[in-house]
N, C-alpha and C positions, 0 to 999 in steps of 0.2 A: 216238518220244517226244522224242528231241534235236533234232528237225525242227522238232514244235510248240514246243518252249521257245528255241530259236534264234526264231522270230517273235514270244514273247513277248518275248524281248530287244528285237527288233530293233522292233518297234510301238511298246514304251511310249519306246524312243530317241525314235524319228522326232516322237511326239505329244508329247511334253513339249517339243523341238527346237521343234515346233510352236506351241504354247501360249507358252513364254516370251514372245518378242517381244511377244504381245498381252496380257501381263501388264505387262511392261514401261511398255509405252503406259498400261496402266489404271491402276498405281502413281505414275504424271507426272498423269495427270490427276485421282485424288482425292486426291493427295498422302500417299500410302504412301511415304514415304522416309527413308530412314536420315541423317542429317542429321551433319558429321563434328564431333568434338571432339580434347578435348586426351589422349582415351585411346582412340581409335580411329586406325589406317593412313590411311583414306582420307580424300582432299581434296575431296569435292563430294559432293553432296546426292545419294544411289544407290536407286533401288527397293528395297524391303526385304520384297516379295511371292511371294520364290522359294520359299518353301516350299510356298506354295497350289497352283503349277503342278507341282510335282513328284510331291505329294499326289494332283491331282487327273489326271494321265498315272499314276501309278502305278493308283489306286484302278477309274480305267475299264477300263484294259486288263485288269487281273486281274479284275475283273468278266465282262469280254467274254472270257478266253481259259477262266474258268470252264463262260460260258453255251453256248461252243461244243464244249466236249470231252465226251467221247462217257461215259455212267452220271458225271456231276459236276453234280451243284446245290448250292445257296448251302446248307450246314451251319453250326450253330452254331462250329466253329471261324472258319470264313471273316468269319462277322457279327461276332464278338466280335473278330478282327481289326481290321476295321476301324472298330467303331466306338468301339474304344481310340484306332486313329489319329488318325480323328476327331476327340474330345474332344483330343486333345495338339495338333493342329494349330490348334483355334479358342482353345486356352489359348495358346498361341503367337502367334497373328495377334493377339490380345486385349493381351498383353504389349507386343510391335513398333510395337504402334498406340500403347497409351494408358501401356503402362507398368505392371509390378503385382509387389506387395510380394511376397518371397517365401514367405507361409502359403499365399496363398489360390493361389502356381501350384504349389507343392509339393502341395495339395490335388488339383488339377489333374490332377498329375502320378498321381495315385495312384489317380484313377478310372479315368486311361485302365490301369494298369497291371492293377488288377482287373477289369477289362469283358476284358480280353486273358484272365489269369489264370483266370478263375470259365465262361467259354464254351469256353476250350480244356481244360478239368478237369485242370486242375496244381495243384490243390489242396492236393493229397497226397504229390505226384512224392518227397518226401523222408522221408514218414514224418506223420506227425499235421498238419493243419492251422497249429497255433500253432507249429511250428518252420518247416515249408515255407514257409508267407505273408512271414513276415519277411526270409527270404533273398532270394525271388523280386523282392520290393518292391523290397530292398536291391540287388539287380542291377541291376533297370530303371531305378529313379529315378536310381541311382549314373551308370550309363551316359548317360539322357537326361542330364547335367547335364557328363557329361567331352565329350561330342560339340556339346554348346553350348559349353560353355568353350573347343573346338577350332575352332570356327567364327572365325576371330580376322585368316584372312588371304583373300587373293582366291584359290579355287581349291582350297584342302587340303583340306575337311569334304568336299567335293562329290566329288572324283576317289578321296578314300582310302575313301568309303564305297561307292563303286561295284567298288573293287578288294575290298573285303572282304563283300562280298554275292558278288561271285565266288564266294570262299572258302568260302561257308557251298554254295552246288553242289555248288563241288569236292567238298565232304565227304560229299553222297549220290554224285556219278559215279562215285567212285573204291568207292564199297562193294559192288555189283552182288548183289543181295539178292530174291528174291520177296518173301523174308518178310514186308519192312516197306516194301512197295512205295508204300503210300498216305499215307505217314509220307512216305517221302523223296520220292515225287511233290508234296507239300504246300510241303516246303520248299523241294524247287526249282525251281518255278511262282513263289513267292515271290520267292525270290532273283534271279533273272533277270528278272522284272518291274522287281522294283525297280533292279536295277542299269542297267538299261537307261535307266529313271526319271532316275538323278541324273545318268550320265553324257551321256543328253540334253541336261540344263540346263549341266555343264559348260564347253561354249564359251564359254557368257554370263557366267560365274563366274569362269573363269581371268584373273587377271592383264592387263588392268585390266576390273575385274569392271564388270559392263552391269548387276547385279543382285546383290542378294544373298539368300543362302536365311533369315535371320530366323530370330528364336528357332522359330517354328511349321514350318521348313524343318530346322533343328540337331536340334531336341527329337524331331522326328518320324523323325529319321534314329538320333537315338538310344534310341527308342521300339524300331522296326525292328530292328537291330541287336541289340538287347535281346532282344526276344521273338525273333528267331531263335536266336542263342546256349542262349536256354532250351530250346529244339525241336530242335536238332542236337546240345546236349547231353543230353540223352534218346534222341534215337537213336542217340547212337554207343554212349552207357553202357546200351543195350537190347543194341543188336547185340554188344558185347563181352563182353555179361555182367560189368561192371564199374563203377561208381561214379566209379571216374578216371576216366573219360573224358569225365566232363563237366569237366573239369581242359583239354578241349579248346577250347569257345568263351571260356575266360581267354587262354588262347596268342592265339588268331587274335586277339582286340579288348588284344591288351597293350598297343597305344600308345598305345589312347586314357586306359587304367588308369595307365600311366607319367604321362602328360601331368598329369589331375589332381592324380596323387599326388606331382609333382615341384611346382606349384604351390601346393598345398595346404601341402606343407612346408615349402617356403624363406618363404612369406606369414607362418606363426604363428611358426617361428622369427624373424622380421624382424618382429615385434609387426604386420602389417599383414592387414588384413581377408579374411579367405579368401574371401568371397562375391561380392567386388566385381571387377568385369574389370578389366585391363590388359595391360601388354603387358610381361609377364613369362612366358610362355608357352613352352614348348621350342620351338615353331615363331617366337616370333619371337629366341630366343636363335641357334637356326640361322641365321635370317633376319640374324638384326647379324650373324652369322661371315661368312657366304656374301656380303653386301649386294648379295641380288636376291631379288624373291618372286618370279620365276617359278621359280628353281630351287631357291628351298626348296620350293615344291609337289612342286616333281620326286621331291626327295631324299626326303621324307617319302612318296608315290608308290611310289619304291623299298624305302624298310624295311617300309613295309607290302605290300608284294608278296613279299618274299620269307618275312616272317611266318605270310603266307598260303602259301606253297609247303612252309615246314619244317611247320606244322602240317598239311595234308594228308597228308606226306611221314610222319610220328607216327602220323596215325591209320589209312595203309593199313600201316604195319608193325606193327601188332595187339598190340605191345609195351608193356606196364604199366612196366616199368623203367626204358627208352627213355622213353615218355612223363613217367615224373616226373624223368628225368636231361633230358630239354628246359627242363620247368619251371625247374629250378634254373637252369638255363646263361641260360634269356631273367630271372632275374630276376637274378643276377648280373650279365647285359650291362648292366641298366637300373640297374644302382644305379652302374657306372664312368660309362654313359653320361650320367647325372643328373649324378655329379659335376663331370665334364669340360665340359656346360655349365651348370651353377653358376659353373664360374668365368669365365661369358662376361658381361661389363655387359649389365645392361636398364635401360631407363626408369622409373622407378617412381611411379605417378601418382597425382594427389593426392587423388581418391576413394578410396583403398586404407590413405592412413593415418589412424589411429587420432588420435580429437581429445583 
């Protein structure tokens, strides 16, 4: 089994590795491109088609390593997978292209999460419909929108979601289970797919990026990311017999929860527009400390790797106590580390204030 999902990695690497380049060329010549301003990093006109190829290495290969495994056909979890991703991805390429207010991607946003939602029967995971729908929404949309928001430099969204699609493996390898074998065969077919996916396009991304992943590349990583969280927290909180332990996929995606919530705050406290970008961002407040993006990709590379080791490290110690004494300590880190850079200068652009 770690044989086939090692070649699931290593495929969807190689095929996206593959694909970019000729994305590249097709975003130059129909003129797919991010074009720079006064509230964006970069200086010249950049492809902005990475999320199509990443999508579309991810979505073949996990097709093909379905059609070739031995008692596995396409199930209604697998369809409604994808064609949540789907719909995120052409709301996304739709957005990058032409631009679109936030009702109708919000909308958007909320078909793919129910097409994911209503095919993989999480309907209920929490109890009645009308309390479960609102949380599950409220995670996805939340998430698709902190991993756009995080999309902001050459390199971060692309390397930390491939180190955190690790994480969510890590979390079936380390449980060694009959039980719930098709559960956590599921999600780490997925996982390793995908991570192989982004850290594919990678190269192209890093510092100084050849391309970048576009709302339809962020959104979809935050799609991803999302619905796994909701699938490995259900299996740990199956396998432990406990409810904390979906207190698990918060841990492993906490920076991207920090990231929002530290801009979301300092914006309404500073009378300035929470919805609109800039470059006020913990990645780029590292970024002025450091003054280098290749090694704030690193640094933020780093705390989410090790994110990802204390929460494995939580969930094979089977520990309810432990686990909520993590909790505290990473949400304590995050409120010094928030402070500490608050008091670093940013840019503050002029889409952001208030007329």
């Amino acid at each position: 089994m770690i044989y086939n999902y090692l070649i699931a990695f290593l495929a969807s690497f190689f095929l996206v590795s593959f694909l970019t380049p000729l994305i590249i060329k097709l975003a130059f010549k129909i003129g797919f491109l991010d074009n720079p301003n006064y509230r964006k990093v970069h200086k010249k006109a950049t492809p902005v088609l990475g999320g199509l190829g990443v999508f579309l290495g991810f979505s073949l290969m996990l097709i093909f390593d379905i059609s070739i495994s031995k008692g596995e056909l396409f199930n209604r979890n697998i369809l409604g997978f994808i064609l949540g991703a789907l719909i995120i991805v052409i709301v996304g390429m739709i957005d990058d292209r032409f631009g679109m207010k936030p009702k109708p991607k919000l909308l958007g946003q909320l078909f793919a999460c129910m097409a994911f939602i209503y095919f993989n029967n999480l309907m209920t995971i929490f109890g009645p419909i009308y309390f479960t729908l609102p949380i599950l929404i409220f995670w996805m949309i939340g998430l698709m929108n902190a991993f756009n928001f995080l999309d902001n430099m050459d390199g971060i969204l692309s390397g930390m979601a491939g180190i955190l699609a690790l994480g969510f493996y890590g979390i079936t390898f380390v449980s060694k289970t009959q039980m719930m074998m098709n559960q956590a065969h599921f999600i780490a077919l997925l996982s390793l797919t995908f991570s192989g996916a982004v850290l594919g396009f990678l190269p192209y991304n890093f510092n100084p990026a050849k391309i970048f992943l576009g709302d339809s590349g962020s959104m979809f990583i935050g799609y991803f990311l999302g619905s796994m969280g909701i699938l490995s927290g259900r299996f740990a909180s199956l396998r432990m017999n406990s409810n904390l332990f979906y207190l698990l996929p918060v841990l492993l995606l906490s920076y991207a929860i920090f990231d929002i919530s530290l801009v979301s705050y300092t914006r309404k406290r500073d009378g300035r527009k929470v919805t609109e970008g800039g470059k006020d961002h913990s990645t780029h407040r590292i970024g002025n400390a450091i003054e280098s993006t290749k090694l704030t990709a690193i640094f933020i590379y780093i705390i989410n790797a090790i994110i990802v080791l204390i929460t494995i490290l939580v969930y094979q110690a089977k520990s309810v106590p432990l686990l909520l004494a993590i909790t505290l300590t990473f949400i304590l880190f995050f409120l010094f580390f928030g402070k500490k850079l608050n008091e670093i200068p940013v840019i503050i652009t002029k889409n952001q204030l208030k007329k």
